[in-house]
N, CA, C and O of each residue as an XYZ file, in Angstrom:
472
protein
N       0.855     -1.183      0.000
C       0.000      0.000      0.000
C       0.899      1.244      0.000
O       1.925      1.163      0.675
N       0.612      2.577     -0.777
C       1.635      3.351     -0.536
C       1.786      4.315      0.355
O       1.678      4.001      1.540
N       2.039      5.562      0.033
C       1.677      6.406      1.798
C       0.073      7.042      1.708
O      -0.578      7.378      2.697
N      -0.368      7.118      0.379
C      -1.425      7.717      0.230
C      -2.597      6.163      0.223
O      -3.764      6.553      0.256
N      -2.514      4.954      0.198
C      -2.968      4.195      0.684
C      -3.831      4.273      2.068
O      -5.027      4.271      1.777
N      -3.678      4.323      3.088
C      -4.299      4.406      4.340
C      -5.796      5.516      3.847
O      -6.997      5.310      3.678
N      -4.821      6.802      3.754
C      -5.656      7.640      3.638
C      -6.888      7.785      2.207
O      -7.850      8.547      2.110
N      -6.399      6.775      1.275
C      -7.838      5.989      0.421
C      -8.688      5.638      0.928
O      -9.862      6.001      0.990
N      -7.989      4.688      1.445
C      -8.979      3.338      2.626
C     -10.014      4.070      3.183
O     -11.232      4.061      2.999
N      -9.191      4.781      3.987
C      -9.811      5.893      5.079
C     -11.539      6.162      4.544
O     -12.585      5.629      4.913
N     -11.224      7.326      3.434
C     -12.056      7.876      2.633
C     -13.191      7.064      1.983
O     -14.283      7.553      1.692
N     -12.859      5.854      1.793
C     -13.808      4.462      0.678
C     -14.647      4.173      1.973
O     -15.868      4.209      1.814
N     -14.134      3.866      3.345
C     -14.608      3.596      4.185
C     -15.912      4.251      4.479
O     -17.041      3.766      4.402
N     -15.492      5.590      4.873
C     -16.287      6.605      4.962
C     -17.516      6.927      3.975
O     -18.683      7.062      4.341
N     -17.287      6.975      3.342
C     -18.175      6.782      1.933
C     -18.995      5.685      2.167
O     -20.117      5.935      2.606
N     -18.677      4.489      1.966
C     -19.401      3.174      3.060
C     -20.540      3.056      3.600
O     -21.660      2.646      3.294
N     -19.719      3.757      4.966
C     -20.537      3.704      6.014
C     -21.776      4.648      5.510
O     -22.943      4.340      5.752
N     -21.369      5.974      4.695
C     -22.636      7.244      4.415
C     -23.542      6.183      3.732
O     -24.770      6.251      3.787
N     -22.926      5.285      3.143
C     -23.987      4.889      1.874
C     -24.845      3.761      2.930
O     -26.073      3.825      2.998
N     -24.187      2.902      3.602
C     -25.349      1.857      4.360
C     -25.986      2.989      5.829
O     -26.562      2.613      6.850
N     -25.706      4.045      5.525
C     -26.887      4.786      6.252
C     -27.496      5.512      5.714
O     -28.044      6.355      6.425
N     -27.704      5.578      4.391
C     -28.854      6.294      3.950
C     -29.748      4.976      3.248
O     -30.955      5.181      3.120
N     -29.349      3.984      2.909
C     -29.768      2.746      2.247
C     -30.708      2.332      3.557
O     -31.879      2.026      3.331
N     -30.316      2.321      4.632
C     -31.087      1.695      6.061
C     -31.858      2.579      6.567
O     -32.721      2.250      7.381
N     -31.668      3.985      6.136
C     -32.787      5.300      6.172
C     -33.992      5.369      4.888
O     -35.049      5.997      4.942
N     -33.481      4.512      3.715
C     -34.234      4.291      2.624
C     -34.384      6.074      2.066
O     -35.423      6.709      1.883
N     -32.985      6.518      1.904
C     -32.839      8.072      1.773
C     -32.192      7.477     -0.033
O     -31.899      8.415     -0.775
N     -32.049      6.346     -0.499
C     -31.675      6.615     -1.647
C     -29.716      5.913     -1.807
O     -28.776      5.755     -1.028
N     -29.932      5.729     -3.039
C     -28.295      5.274     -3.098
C     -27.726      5.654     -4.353
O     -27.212      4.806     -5.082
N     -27.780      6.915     -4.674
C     -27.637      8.107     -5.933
C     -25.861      8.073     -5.288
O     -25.251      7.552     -4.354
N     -25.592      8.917     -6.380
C     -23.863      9.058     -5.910
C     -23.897     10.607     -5.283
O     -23.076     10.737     -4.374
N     -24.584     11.673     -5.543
C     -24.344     12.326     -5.048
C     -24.771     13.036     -3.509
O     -24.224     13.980     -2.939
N     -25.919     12.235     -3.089
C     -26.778     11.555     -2.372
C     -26.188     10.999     -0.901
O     -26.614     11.177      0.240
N     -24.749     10.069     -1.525
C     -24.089      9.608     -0.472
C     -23.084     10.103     -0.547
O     -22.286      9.769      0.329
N     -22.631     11.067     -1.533
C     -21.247     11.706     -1.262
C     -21.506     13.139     -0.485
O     -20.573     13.812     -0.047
N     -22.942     13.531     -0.366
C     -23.134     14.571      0.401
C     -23.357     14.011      2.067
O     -23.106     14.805      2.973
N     -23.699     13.016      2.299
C     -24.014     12.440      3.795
C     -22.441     12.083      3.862
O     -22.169     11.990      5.059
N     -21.336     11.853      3.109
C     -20.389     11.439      3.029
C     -19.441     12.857      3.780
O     -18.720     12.844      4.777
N     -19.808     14.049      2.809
C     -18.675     14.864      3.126
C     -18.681     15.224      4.694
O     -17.815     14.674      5.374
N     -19.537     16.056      5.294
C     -19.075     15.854      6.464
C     -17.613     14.960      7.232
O     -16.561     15.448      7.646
N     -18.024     13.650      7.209
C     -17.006     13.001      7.576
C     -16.084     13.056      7.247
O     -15.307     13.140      8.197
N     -15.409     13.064      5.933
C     -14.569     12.911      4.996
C     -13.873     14.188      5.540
O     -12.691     14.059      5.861
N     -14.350     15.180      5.657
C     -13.827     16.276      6.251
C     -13.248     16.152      7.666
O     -12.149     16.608      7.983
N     -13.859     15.669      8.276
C     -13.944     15.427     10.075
C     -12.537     14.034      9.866
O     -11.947     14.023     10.946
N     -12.134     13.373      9.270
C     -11.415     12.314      9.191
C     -10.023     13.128      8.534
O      -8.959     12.847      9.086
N      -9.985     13.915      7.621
C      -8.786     14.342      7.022
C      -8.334     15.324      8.681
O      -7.148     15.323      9.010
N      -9.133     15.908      9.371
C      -9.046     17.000     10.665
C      -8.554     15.479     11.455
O      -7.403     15.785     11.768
N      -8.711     14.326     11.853
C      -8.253     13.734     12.186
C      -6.990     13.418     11.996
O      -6.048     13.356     12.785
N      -7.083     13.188     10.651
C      -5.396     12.347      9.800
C      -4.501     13.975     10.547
O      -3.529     13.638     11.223
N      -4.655     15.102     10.508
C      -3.618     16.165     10.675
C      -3.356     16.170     11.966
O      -2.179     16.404     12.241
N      -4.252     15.943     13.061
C      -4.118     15.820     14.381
C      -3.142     14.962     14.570
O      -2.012     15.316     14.907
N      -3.505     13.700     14.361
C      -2.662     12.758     14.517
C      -1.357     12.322     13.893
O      -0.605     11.487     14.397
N      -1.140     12.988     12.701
C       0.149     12.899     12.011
C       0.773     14.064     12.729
O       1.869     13.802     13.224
N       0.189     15.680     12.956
C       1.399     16.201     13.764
C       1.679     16.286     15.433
O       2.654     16.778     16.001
N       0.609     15.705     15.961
C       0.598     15.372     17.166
C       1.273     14.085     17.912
O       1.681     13.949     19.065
N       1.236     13.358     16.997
C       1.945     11.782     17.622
C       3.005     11.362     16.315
O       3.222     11.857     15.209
N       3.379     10.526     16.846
C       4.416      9.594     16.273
C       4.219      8.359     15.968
O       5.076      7.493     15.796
N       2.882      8.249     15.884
C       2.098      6.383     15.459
C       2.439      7.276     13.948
O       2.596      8.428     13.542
N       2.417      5.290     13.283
C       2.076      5.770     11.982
C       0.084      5.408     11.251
O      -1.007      5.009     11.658
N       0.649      5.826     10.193
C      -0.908      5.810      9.771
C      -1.615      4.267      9.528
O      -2.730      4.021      9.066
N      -0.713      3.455      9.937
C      -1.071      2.453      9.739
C      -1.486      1.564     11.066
O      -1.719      0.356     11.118
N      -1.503      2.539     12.116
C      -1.705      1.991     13.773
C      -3.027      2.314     13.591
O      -3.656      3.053     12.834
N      -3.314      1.446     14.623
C      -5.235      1.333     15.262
C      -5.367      2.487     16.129
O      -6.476      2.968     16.366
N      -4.211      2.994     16.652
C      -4.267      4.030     17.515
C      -4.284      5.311     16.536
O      -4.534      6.384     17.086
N      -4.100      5.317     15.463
C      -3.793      6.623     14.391
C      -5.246      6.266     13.834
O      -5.976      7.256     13.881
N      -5.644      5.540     13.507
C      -7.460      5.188     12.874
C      -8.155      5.698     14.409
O      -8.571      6.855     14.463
N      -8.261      4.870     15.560
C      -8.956      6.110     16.545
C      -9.204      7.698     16.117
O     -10.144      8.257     15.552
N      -8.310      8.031     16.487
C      -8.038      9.508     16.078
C      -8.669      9.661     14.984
O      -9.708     10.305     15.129
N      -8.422      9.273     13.797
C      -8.862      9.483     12.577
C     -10.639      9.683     12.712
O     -11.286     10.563     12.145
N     -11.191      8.602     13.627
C     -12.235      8.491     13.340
C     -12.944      9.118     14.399
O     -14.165      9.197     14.262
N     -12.322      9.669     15.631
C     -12.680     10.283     16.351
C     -13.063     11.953     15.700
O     -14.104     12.596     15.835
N     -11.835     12.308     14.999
C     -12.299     13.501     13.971
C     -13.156     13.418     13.258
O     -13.877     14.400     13.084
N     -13.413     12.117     12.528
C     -14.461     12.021     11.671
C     -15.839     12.383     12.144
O     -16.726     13.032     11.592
N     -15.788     11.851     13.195
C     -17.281     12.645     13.982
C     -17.377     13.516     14.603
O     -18.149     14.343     14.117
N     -16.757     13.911     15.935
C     -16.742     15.635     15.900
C     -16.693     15.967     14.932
O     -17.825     15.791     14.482
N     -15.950     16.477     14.025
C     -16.135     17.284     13.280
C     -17.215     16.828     12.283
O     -18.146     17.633     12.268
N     -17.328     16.133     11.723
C     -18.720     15.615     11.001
C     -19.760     16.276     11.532
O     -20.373     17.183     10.970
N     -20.073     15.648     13.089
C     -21.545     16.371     13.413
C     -21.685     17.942     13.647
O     -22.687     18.656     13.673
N     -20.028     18.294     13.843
C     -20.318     19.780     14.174
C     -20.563     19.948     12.717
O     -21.657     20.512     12.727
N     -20.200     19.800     11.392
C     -20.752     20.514     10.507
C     -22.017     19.661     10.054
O     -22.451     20.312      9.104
N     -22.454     19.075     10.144
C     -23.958     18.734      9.877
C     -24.499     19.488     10.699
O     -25.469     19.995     10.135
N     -24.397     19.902     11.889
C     -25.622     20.535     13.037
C     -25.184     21.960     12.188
O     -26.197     22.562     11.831
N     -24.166     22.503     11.865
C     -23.633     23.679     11.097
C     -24.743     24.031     10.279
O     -25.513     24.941     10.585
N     -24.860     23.295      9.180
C     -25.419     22.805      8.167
C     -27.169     22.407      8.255
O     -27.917     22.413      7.278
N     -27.568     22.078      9.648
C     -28.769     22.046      9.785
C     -29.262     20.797      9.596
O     -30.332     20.572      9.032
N     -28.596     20.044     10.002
C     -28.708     18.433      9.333
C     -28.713     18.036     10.905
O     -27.862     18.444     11.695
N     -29.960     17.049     11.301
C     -29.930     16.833     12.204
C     -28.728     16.053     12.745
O     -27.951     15.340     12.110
N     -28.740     16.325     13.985
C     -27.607     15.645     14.653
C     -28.617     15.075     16.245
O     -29.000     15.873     17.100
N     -28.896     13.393     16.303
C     -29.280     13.234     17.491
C     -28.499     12.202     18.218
O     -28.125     11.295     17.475
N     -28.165     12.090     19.405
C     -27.215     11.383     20.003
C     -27.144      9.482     19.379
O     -26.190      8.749     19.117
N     -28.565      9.284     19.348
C     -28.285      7.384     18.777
C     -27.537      7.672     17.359
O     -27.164      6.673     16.743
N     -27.303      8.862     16.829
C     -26.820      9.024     15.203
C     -25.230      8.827     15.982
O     -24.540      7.817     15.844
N     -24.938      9.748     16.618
C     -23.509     10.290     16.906
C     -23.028      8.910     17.404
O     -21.903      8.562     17.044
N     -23.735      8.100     18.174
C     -23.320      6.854     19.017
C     -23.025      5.699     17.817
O     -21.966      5.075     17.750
N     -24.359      5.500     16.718
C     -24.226      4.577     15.956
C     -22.596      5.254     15.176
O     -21.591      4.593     15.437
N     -22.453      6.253     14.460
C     -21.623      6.882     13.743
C     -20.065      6.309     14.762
O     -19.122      5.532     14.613
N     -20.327      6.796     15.286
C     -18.756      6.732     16.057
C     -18.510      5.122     16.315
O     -17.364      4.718     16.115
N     -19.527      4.155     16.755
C     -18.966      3.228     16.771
C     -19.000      2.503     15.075
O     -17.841      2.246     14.749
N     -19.689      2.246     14.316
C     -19.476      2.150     13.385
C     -17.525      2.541     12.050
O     -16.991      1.819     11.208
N     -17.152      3.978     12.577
C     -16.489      4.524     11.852
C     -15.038      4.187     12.757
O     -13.869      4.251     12.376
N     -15.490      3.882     13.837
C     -14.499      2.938     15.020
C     -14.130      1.419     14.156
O     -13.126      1.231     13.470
N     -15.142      0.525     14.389
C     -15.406     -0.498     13.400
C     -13.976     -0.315     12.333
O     -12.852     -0.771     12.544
N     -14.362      0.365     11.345
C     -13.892      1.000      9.823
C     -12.632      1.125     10.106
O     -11.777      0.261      9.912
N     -12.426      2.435     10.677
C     -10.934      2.731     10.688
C     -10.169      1.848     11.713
O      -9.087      1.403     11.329
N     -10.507      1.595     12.727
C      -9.400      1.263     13.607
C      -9.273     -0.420     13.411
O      -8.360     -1.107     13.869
N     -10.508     -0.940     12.555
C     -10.921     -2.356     12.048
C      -9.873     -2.683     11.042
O      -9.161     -3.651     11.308
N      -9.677     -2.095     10.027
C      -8.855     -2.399      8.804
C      -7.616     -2.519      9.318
O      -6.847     -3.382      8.896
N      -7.221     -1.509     10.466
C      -5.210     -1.213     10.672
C      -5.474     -2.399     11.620
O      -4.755     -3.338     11.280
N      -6.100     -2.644     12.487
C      -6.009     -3.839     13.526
C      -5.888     -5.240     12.859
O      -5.161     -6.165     13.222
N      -6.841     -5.203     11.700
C      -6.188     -6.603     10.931
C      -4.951     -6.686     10.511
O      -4.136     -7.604     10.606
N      -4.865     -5.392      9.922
C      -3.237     -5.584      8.365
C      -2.212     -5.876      9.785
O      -1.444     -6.834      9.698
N      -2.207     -5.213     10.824
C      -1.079     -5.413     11.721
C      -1.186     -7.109     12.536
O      -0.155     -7.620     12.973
N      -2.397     -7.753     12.633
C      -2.331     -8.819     12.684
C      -1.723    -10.075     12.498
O      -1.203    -11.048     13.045
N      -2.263     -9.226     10.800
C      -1.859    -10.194      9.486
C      -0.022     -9.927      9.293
O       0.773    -10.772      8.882
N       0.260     -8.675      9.675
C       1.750     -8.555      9.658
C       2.551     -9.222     10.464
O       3.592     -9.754     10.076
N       2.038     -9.253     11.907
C       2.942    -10.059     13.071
C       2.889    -11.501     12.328
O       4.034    -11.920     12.163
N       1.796    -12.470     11.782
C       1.876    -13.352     11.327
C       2.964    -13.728     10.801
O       3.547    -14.794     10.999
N       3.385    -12.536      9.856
C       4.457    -12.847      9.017
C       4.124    -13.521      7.896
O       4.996    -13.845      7.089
């Protein structure tokens, strides 16, 4: 994967998750549809990736650097949806965060798994 790898993942993820929550809201599965329930996050996750790349010394490929990642992804997500006027109610923020927990900190926890394996 290369250095801009993670931060694909990241993003496909995210995208993802927007799309099996508007599909389970029966809001539609248009592309632009889920790339707008999408941006928020996508935004809130790159505010992550900067936190955590100049704040720590994990790399982007730690479960502890996906935390972070995805911890931004939602603060900042819901602060700009509530911004934005898009509801924001706590079972959203709860499902969201553990879900995008799932995602990011899910993918680096395997590959490093699969790495100790050897």
């Amino acid at each position: 994967m290369s250095r801009l790898g993670p931060v694909a993942f990241d993003v496909v993820l995210v995208i993802v998750f927007a799309a099996i929550g508007r599909r389970s809201h029966d809001h539609g599965l248009n592309v632009v549809g889920v790339l707008e329930t999408a941006a928020p996050f996508v935004c809130g996750a790159a505010v992550g990736w900067l936190v955590a790349a100049l704040v720590t010394d994990l790399t982007p490929r730690s479960p502890w650097f996906g935390l972070i990642v995805a911890v931004g992804a939602v603060v900042v997500g819901m602060a700009l949806r509530a911004l934005f006027g898009a509801p924001v109610a706590w079972s959203f923020v709860a499902v969201a965060f553990t879900a995008l927990t799932v995602f990011l900190v899910g993918w680096r926890a395997i590959a490093a798994l699969l790495a100790s394996r050897g």
